[in-house]
C-alpha positions as a Python dict, from the first residue, in 0.01 Angstrom:
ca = {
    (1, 'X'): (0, 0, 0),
    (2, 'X'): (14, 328, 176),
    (3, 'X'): (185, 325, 514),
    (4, 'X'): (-47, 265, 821),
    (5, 'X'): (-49, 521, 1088),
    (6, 'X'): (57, 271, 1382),
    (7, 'X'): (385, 218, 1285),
    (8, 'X'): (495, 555, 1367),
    (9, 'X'): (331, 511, 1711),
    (10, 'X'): (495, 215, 1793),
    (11, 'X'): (854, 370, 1668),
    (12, 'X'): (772, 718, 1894),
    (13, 'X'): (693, 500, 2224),
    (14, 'X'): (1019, 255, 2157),
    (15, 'X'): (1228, 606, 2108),
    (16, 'X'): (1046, 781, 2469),
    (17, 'X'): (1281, 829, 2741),
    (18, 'X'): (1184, 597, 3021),
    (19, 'X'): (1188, 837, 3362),
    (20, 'X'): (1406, 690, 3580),
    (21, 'X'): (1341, 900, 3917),
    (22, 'X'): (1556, 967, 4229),
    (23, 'X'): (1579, 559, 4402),
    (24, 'X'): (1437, 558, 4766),
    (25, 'X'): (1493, 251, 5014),
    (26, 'X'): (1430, 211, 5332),
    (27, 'X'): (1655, 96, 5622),
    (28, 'X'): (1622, 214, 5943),
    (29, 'X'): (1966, 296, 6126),
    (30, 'X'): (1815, 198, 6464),
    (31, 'X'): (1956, 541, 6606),
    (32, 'X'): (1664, 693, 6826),
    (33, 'X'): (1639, 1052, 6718),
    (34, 'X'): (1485, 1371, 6874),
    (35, 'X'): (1428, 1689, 6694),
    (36, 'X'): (1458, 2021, 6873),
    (37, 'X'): (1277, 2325, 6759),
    (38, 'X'): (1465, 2591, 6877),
    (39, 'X'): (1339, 2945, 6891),
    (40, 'X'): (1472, 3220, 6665),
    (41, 'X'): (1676, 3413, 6918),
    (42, 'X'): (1810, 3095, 7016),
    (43, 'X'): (1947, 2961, 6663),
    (44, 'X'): (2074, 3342, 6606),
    (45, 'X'): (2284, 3312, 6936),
    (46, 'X'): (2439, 2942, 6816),
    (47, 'X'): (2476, 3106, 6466),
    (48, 'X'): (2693, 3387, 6560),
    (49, 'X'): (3068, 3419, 6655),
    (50, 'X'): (3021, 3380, 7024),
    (51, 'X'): (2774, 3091, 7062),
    (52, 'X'): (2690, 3061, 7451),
    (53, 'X'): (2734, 2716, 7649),
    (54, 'X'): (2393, 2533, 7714),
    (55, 'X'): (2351, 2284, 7976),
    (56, 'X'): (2021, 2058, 8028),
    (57, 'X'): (1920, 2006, 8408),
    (58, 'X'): (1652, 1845, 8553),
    (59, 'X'): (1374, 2025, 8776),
    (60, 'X'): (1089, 1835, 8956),
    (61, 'X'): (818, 1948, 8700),
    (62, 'X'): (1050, 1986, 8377),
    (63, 'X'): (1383, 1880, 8202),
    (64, 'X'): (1562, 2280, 8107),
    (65, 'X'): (1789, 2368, 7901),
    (66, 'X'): (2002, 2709, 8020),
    (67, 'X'): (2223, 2983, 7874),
    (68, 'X'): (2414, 3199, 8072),
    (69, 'X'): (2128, 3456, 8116),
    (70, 'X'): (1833, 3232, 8018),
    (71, 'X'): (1593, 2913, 8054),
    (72, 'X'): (1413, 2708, 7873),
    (73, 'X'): (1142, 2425, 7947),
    (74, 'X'): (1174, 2120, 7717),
    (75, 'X'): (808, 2023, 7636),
    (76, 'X'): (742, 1717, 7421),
    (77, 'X'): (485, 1743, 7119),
    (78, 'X'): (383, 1502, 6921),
    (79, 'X'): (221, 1507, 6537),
    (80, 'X'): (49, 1274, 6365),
    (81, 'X'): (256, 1336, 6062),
    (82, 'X'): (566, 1201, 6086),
    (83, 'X'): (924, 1333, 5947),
    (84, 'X'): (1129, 1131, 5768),
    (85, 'X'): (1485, 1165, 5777),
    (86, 'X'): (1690, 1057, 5487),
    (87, 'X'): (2057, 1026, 5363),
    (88, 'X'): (2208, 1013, 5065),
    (89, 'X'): (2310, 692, 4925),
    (90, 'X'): (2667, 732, 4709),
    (91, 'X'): (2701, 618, 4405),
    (92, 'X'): (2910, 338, 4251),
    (93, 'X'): (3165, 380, 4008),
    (94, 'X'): (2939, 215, 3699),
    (95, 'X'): (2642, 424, 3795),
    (96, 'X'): (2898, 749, 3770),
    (97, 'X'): (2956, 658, 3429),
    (98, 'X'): (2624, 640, 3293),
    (99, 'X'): (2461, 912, 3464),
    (100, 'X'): (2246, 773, 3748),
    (101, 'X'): (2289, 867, 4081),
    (102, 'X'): (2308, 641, 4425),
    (103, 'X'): (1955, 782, 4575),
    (104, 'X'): (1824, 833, 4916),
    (105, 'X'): (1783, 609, 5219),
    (106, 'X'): (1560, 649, 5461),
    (107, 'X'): (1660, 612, 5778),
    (108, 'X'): (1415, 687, 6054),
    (109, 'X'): (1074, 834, 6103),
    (110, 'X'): (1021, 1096, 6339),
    (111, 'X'): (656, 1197, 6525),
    (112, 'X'): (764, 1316, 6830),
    (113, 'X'): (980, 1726, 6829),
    (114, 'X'): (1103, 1906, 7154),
    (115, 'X'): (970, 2256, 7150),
    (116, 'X'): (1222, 2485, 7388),
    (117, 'X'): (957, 2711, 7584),
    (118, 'X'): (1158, 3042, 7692),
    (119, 'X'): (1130, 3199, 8028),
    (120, 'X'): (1003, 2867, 8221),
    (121, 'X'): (1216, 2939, 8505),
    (122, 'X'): (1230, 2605, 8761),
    (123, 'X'): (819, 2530, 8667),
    (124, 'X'): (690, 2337, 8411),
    (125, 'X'): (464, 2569, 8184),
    (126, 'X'): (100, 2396, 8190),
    (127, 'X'): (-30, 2273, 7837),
    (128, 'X'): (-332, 2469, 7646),
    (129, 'X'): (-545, 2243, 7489),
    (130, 'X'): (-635, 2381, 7206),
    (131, 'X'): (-814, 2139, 7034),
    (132, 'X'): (-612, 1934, 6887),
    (133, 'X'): (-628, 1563, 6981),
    (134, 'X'): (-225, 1525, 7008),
    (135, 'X'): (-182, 1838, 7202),
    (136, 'X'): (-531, 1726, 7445),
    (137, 'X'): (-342, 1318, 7512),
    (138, 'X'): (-60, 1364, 7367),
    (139, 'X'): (88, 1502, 7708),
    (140, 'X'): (17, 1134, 7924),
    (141, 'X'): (195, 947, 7654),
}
């Protein structure tokens, strides 16, 4: 009796690496996080050899945020789609061995960035609508 053609089929799926992917959890570190979005000039200054001292003050319109020869307005925005912020989770010993790797953890989810507005001075710099719902409400949250 000639050979049938699903026994080959069955031998090809028992021999197909199962993919295995990078593991992902989820566990919150309960640390309340803020992410800054700094301008360019800014991150080149705190880059290079010399990086300037910054201070945050308060003002009655607007928290700042000052170099020696400049100020910035801290302005809240907020997005819809969030960030998530992971960490890596290390690996045991036995999974060493065989290959696998410990993952990632997720640890918080961020919707909310400060945006550093230059040149602000001591006033608050008013908000354009320009419509987007977040950046229309977003300011009386």
């Amino acid at each position: 009796m000639p050979p049938t053609s699903e026994a080959p089929a069955a031998d090809a799926a028992a021999a197909a690496p199962v993919a295995i992917g990078i593991p992902l959890s989820h566990s919150p570190d309960g640390v309340g996080y803020k992410l800054i979005e700094l301008p360019q000039e800014l991150l080149e200054l705190l880059e290079g050899d010399d990086p300037p001292i910054l201070t945050i003050s308060a003002s009655p319109a607007a928290a700042l945020l000052k170099t020696a020869d400049k100020t910035y307005s801290l302005r809240q925005k907020n997005t819809s789609n969030g960030l998530t912020l992971l960490t890596p989770i290390p690996s045991s010993p036995s999974e060493s061995s065989n290959g696998s790797g410990g993952g990632l953890r997720s640890i918080a989810t961020v919707h909310e960035t400060i945006e550093l507005v230059a040149g602000a001075g001591e006033a608050a710099p008013t908000p354009v609508a320009r419509g987007k719902w977040h950046e229309k409400f977003g300011r009386t949250r």
